[in-house]
N, C-alpha and C positions, 0 to 999 in steps of 0.2 A: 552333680546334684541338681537336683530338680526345680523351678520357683516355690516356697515356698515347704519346703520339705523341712526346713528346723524354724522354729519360731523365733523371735525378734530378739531374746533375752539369752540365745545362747553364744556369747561372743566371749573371745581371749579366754579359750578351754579345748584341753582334748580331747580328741576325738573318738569316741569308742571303735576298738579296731573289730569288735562284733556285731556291731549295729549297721541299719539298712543304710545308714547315712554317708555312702563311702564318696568325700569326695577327693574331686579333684581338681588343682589349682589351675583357673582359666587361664593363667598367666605362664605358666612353666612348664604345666602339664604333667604335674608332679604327685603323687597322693599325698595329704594334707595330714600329717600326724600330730601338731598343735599350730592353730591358727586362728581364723577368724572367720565369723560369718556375714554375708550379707541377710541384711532383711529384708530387701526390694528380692534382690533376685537369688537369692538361696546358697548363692554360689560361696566356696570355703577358698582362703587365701592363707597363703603362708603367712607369718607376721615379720615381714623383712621387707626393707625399704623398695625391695626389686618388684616384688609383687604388688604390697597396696598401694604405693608412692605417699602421694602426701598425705590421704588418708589415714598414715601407719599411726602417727602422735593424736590422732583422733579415739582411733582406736585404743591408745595407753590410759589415755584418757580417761574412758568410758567405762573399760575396765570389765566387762557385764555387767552392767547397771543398768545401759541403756543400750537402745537400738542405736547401728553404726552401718552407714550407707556403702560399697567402693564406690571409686572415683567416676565408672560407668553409670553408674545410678542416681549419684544425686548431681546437681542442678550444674550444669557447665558452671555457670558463673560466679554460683555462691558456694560458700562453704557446705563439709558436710551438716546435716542436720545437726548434730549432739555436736560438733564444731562453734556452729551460731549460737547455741543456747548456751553455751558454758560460758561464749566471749559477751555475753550480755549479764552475764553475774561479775565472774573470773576469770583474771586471764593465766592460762595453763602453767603451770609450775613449770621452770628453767629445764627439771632433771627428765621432763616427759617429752619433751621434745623430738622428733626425728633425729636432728645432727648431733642430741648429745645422750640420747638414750643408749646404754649397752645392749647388744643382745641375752648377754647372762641375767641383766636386771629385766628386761623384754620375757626371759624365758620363767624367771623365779616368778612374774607377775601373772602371768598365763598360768604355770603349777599352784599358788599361792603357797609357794614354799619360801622357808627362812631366810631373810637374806646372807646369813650367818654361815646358818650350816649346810643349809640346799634341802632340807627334810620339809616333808610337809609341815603345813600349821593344821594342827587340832584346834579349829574354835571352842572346844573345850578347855583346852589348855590357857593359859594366861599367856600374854603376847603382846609386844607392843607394832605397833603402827608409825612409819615416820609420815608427818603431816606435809611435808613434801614431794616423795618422792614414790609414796602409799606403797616401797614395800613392809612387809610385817616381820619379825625377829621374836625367838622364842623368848620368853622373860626371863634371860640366865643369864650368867656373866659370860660363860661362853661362847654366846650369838651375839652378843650385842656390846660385848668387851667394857662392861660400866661394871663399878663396883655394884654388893649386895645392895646395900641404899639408893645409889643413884638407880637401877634398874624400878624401886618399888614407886620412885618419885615420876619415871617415865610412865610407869602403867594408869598413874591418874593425870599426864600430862598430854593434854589432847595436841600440845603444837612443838610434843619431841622430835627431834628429827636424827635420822642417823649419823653415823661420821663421816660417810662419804658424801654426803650433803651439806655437811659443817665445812667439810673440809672446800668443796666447790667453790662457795660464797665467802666463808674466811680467812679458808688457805692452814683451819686448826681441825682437828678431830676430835675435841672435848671442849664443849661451853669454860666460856674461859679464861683461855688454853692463851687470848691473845695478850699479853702483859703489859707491852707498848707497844702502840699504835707504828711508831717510825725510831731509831735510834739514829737516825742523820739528823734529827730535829730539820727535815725542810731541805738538806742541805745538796740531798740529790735530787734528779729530777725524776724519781716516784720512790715512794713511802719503803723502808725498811723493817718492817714490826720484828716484835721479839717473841718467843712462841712457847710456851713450858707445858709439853703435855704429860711431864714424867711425874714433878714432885708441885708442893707448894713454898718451892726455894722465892724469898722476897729479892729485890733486884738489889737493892742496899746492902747484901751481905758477903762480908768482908774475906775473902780463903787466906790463909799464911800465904805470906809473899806476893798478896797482885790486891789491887783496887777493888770497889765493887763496880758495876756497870753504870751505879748513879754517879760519877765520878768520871765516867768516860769522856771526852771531848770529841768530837767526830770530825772528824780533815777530809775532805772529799780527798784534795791535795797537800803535800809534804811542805810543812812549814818552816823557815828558816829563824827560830827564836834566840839559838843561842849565839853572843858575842862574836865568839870566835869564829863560828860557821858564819854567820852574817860576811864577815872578813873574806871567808875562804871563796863566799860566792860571788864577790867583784871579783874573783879573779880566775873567776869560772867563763868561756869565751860561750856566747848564743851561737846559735843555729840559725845563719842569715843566708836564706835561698836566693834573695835581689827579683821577687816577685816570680818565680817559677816554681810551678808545682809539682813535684817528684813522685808522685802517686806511683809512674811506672820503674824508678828506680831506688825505690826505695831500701832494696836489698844491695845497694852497688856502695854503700858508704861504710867506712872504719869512724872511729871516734877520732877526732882532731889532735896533732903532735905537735909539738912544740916547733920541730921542721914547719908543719902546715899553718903554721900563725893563726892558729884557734877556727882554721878551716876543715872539713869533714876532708878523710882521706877518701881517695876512689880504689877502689880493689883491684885489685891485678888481675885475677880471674876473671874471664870475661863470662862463663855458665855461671857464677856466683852472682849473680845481679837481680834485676827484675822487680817489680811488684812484691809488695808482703801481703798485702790482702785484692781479693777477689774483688767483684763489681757489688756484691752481698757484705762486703768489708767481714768475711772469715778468714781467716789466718793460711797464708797455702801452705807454709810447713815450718816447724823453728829455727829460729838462727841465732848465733851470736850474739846477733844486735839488729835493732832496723831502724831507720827513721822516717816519722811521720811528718806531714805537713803544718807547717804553724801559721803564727800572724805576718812573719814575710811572702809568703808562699804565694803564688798569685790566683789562687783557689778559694771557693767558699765552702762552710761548712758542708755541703752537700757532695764534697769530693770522698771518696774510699779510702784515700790515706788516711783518713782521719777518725781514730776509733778509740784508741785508749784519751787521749783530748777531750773528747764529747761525754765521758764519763759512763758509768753502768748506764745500762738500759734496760737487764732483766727484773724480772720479780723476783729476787731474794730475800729470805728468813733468817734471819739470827734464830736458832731452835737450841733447846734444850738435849741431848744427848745423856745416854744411859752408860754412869761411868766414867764420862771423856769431855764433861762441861758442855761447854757452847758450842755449836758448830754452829753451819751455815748450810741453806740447800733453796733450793728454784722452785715456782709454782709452775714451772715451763719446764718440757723439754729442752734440753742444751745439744744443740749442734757439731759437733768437733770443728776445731777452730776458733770458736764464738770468746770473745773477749767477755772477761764476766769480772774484774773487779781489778783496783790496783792497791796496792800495797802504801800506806802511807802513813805519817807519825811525824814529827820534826828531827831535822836533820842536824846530826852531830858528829862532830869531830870524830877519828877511833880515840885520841889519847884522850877526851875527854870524857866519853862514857867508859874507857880504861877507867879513869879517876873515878868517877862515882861510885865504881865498887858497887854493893848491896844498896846503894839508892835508888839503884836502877834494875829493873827485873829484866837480865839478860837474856831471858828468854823471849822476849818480845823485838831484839837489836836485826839488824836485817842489813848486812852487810852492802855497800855496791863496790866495786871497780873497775868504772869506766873506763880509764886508762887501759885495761888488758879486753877490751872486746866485751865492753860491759855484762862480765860472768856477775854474777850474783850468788849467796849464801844466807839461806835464813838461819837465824837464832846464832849469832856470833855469841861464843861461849865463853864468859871470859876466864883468862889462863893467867897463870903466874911465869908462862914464857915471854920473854921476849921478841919482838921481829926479828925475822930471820931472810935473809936472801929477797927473794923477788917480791914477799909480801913486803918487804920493807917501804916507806912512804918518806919523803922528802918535806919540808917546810912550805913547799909550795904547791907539793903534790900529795895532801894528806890523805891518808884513808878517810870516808866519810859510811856515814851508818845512818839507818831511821831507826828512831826507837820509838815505838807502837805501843808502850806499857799506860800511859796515860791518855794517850791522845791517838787517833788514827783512825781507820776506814773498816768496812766489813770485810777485812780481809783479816783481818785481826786476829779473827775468831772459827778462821779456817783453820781443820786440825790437820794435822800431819797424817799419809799411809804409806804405807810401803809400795801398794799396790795402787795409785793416785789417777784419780782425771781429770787432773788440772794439772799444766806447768809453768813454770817461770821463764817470761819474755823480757830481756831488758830493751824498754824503745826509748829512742832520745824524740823529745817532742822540741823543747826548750832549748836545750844546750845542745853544744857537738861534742861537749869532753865531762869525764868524771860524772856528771848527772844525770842518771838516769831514768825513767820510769821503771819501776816495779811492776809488770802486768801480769793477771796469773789466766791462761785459756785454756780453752777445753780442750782437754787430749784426746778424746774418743766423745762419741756420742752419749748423752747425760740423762736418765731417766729425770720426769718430773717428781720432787719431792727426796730423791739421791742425794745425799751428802757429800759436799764438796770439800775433794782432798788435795793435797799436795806433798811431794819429798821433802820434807826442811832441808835438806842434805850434809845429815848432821853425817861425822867420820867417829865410828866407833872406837872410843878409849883415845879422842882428839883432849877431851878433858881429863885432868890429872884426879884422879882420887875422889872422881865423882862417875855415877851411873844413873841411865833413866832410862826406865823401862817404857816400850813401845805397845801401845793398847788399842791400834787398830783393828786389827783380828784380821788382817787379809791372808790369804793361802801363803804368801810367801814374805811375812810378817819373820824381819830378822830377830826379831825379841830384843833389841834394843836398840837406845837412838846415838847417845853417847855413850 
């Protein structure tokens, strides 16, 4: 293209493939089928970070509105022109940015098509605009996913914004949508909120059989409230390292035997050992059992043993689900390996939440037994059998449980799949016998906004004269739990 061959105002549009204007991108050397032009020097640029560089968020910018320089043309040291003049009113919206714009929102914006459906917008037609991120959505439920009302409310609301804009900044996709603010009250180190974008269920409301959520207590960790448990936990032995830190053998220890005088056993196997987590403290693969570093350890918080201890760290949602209550899901992608929550509730006796019967919503009990290789079992069901054989439990070695019905963590409100990407890790931080952490990690690689699941690993027809059906919907979804 020529200096000078399209005037100042034809910018972020396509190009006609029959006109004299054919150009091509200085940068690539490419023919320009939608991009951008200069006004200085004529010249057409792809609209992609390789070609304009920083100039590209100028150009989203400007939009055609105004004239937009490339990087060759205007001033080495200042901004581009329409750059300067914008950051002297405002400063550019978060979503127009270079590192966070998409190219399909890049390309919808150049067509001035729906952000919806991808079709043109008729300026004739009725349409709204989000005041953010200036794409436009036909005024239909179908582009813009709002009811008939909400839609007529957006077309005279000059500062509507879309949901994927809602959802950037709030982590919701409907004004709203956030119910509470944190449901740890404070108690983790970043906020929790609660998220309903299905119905307008109040938090206070009561389902057969379980509490409302105003009524929840939050345990970052497993509390020891009741009598007997209190008892059982004197004679529970710690986990005393004598100031050495086991970051690299963290995989080399059994829970402690009655032979070991409340000491952690060492494994026979010598390839069974090693590190549980990486320099990134991710999980290298599950086990058994692992233990982490504590306050004998001669390590500071900054060592990689130490990750289910230090508590969450991601950005997790208590959300609303269609069908299946409350789940839980991440404003982040999730890593495989990545620790995302622990299991917690106050810890009870078995014969004791045996005894509570229907006072207690056994669907919330959460089995441990350190003693055998700290296995674990969610939702211990309760039965009208008796112990049998090896689950059997001694006066001195009883079974113990959490039970999460009142009280307990965002793990709570993790639902069950068949098909799950999250598993149960038993780590002893604290003890070397019977106590264990509940950790649940990522099994595979976690989309942001994915619903976080795991196996309860109920045994189908484990319960006598009772059934419960399984409403995940995965491909290989057994159709029931018990």
């Amino acid at each position: 293209a020529t200096p000078g061959a399209k005037p100042a105002a034809a910018l972020m549009r396509r190009r006609c493939l029959r006109s004299s204007d054919v150009g091509v991108c200085p940068l690539c050397r490419k023919v320009v089928e939608y991009g951008v032009c200069c006004a200085a020097c004529g010249g057409w640029f792809h609209a992609t970070e390789s070609c304009c560089g920083e100039a590209l968020a100028d150009a989203f910018l400007r939009s055609g509105r105004e004239a937009w320089c490339c990087l060759n043309c205007a001033p080495r040291n200042e901004p581009p022109p329409a750059a300067a003049a914008a950051s002297e009113k405002t400063p550019a919206p978060a979503a127009l940015t270079a590192d966070l714009a998409s190219w399909r929102h890049a390309f919808r914006l150049l067509a001035d098509a729906c952000g919806g459906c991808g079709r043109q917008i008729q300026l004739a037609r009725r349409h709204v605009r989000c005041a953010q991120c200036d794409l436009a959505f036909h005024a239909s439920e179908e582009c813009t996913g709002l009811s008939a009302a909400k839609v007529e409310g957006a077309c005279s609301d000059a500062s509507w914004r879309c949901p994927t804009c809602l959802l950037h900044e709030t982590g919701c996709t409907v004004p709203g949508g956030v119910i509470d603010e944190d449901v740890a009250k404070g108690k983790e180190t970043r906020p929790i909120p609660i998220i309903n974008e299905v119905d307008e269920e109040p938090l206070d409301v009561h389902l057969p059989g379980r509490s409302a959520i105003t009524e929840f207590e939050y345990l970052p960790q497993v509390a020891w409230r009741h009598k007997r448990a209190i008892e059982q936990r004197a004679r529970v032995p710690l986990a005393d390292w004598g100031g050495r830190c086991i970051a690299h053998e963290a995989c080399s220890w059994l829970p402690a035997t009655d032979a070991s005088r409340g000491r952690p056993v060492r494994r026979d196997e010598e390839k069974s050992g090693g590190p549980a987590y990486n320099n990134e403290r991710f999980l290298l693969y599950a086990r058994d059992c692992i233990f982490e570093c504590n306050s004998t350890s001669g390590c500071d918080e900054s060592c990689f043993n130490r990750v289910v201890g230090r508590g969450i760290s991601l950005p997790l949602q208590v959300f609303k689900t269609v069908g299946r209550g409350w789940g839980v899901r991440s404003r982040n992608p999730i890593r495989a390996g990545t620790f995302v929550c622990e299991y917690t509730g106050v810890m009870l006796r078995d014969e004791d939440a045996e005894a509570a019967g229907l006072e207690v919503d056994d669907s919330y009990l959460f089995n441990l037994d350190g003693e055998e290789k700290g296995q674990v079992a969610k939702r211990r069901k309760t039965s009208h059998e008796g112990p049998s054989g090896v689950d059997a439990r001694t006066q001195d070695n009883p079974e113990l449980c959490v039970d999460a019905s009142r009280t307990g963590s965002v793990a709570r409100f993790v639902n069950h799949c068949c098909d799950p990407n999250l598993f149960v890790q038993s780590v002893f931080v604290e003890y070397s016998r019977h106590v264990h952490r509940i950790a649940l990690f990522a099994a595979r690689d976690i989309l942001a906004y994915e619903e976080l699941t795991y196996d309860y690993g109920y045994v189908v027809g484990s319960v006598q004269d009772k059934t419960l059906a399984c409403l995940c919907g995965a491909a290989n979804c057994r159709g029931t739990l018990v």
